[in-house]
C-alpha positions as CSV (number, residue, x, y, z in Angstrom):
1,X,0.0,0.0,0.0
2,X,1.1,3.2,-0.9
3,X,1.1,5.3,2.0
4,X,1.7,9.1,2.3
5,X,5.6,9.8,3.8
6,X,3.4,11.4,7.0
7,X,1.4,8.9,7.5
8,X,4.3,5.9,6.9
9,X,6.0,7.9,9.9
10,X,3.1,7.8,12.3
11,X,1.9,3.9,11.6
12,X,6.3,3.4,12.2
13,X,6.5,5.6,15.0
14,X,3.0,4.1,16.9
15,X,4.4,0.7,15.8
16,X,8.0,1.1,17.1
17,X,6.5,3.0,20.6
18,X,8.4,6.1,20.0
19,X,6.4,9.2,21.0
20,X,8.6,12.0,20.2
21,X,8.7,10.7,16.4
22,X,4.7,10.3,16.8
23,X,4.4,13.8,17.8
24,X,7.0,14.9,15.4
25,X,4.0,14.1,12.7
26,X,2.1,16.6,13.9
27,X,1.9,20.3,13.7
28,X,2.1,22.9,16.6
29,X,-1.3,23.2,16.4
30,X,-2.3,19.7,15.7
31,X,-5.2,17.6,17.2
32,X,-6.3,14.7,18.1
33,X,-9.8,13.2,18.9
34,X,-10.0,10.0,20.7
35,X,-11.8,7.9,23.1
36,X,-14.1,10.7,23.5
37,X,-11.2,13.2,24.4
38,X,-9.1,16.0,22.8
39,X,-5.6,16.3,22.8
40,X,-4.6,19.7,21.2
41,X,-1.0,20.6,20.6
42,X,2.2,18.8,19.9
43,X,3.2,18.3,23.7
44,X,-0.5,17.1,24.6
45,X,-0.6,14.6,21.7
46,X,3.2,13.0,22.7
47,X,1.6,12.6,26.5
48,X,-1.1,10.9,25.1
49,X,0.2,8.3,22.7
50,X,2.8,7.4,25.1
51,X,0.7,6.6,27.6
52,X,-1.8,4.6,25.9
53,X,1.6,3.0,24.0
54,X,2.3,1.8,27.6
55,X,-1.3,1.0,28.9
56,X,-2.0,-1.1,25.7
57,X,1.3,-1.5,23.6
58,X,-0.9,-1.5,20.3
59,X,0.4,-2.0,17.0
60,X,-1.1,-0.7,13.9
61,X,-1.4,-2.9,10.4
62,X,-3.0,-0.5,7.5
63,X,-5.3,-2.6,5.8
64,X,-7.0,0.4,3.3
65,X,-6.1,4.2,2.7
66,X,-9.0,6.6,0.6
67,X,-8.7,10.1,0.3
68,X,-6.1,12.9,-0.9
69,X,-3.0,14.5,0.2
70,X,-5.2,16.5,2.3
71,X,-7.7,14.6,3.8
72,X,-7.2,10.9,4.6
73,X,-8.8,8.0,6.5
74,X,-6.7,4.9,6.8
75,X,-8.5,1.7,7.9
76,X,-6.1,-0.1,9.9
77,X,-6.0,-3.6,12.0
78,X,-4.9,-2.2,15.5
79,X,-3.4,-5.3,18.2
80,X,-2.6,-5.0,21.7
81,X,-3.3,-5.9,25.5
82,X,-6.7,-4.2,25.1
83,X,-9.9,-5.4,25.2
84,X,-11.6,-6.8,21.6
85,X,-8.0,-7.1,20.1
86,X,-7.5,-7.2,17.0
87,X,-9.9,-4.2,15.8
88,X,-10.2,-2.4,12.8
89,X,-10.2,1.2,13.7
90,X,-10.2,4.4,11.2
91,X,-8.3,7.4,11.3
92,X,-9.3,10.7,9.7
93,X,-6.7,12.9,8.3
94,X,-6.6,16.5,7.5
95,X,-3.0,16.7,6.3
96,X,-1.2,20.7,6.4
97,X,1.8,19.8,3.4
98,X,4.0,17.3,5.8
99,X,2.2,17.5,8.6
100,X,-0.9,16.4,10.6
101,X,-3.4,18.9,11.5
102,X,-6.3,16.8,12.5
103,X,-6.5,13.0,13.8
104,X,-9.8,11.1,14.7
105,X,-9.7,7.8,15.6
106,X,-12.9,5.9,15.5
């Protein structure tokens, strides 16, 4: 699959547990919108993934990618100590050039 370099960096970053290189995706004003919460901001967003990296060490396989350089959503098979793992989440993109402006995961 033919992924967008931005988005190749997030699924390796979320996949190798790295939180600076996830946040590095991002833009300074970036958000993200999961699990009913907001996470606005390139510091908020690095707190966040690493903390659900270590509550749940999930993984992230892309399975299907629609969209443009600008807006995305990739369908991707997510594994980890969670509850219901393996399941097939989707994450919307708004993309700003090489960086993320807007995540939601559902």
């Amino acid at each position: 699959m033919n992924l967008p370099q931005t988005i190749k960096d997030l699924v390796n970053a979320q996949n190798n547990f790295d939180g600076t290189a996830f946040s590095d995706c991002f833009s300074e004003t970036a958000v993200v919108f999961d699990e009913g919460k907001t996470h606005t901001g390139k510091a908020a967003i690095k707190a966040w993934i690493e903390k659900a990296a270590k509550e749940y060490k999930a993984v992230m396989e892309p399975v299907e990618l629609e969209g443009n350089d600008q807006k995305a959503t990739l369908k991707a098979k997510v594994s980890g100590t969670f509850p219901g793992s393996p399941l097939i989440l989707n994450y919307h993109f708004e993309l700003n050039g090489k960086s993320i402006q807007s995540l939601k995961i559902d």
